[in-house]
Phi, psi and omega in degrees: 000123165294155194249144165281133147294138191274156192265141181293165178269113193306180187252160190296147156283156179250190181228139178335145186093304209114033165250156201265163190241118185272248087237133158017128152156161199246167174094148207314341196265323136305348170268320194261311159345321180269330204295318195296319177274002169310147183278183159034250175284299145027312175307264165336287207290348176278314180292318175287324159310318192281326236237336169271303158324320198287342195252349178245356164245087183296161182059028179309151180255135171235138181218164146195168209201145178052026186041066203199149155271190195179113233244165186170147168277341210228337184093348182218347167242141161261128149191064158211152162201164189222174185176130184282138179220152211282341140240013180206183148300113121292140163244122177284167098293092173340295184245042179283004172272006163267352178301126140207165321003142158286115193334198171229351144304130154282163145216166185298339172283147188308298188274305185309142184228147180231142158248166202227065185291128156250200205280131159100342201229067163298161186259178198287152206277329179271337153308315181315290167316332204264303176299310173323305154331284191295332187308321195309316167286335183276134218276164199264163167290126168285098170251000000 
């Protein structure tokens, strides 16, 4: 029987901003796909949102959709997602106007509140945690 050669795996695209264009799917190995093709600094700031969510919500749920992950307790709600823009990480809170403190993004939406991370400047880590926590409880978005 012959064996197939396996093909190398194109390299990700990117998207206006630097956002990597992902395809759908849920679970940790589509999040370290997007994170692993986030560019440059960018990069760094995707391995640590994952890597600080994963240690401060445990059995946390992962996906990504619409090319953004997204974090969630049940696997079917959400409330957080990040996404590269062209000088910085946004971070959603789904539901940050129920947070407090309130992130310090604004929106045109009711419920979503945003942070902005840029190069060099993560924000303070027990604030992060602190919001993450409460985001956790508050029944998550169906996207």
């Amino acid at each position: 029987m012959a064996t197939q050669k396996q093909r190398p795996k194109a390299p990700v695209k990117l998207l206006s901003g630097g956002n990597p264009q992902i395809a759908k799917g849920q679970g940790d190995a589509v999040v370290q796909e997007f994170i692993s093709a986030m560019p440059g600094w960018k990069q760094d700031v995707g391995r640590w949102l994952d890597d600080t969510i994963t240690a401060a919500i445990p059995g946390v749920h992962k996906m990504v959709k619409w090319n953004t992950p997204f974090y969630g307790m049940d696997g079917e709600t959400w409330f957080l997602g990040f996404h590269c823009l062209t000088r910085y990480v946004k971070v959603a809170f789904l539901k940050g106007a129920q947070l407090d403190p309130l992130p310090p993004g604004t929106s045109k939406q009711k419920d979503p509140r945003y942070l902005d991370i840029f190069e060099g400047a993560l924000p303070d880590e027990a604030q992060f945690i602190s919001w993450l926590k409460q985001a956790a409880r508050l029944p998550g978005e169906k996207l």
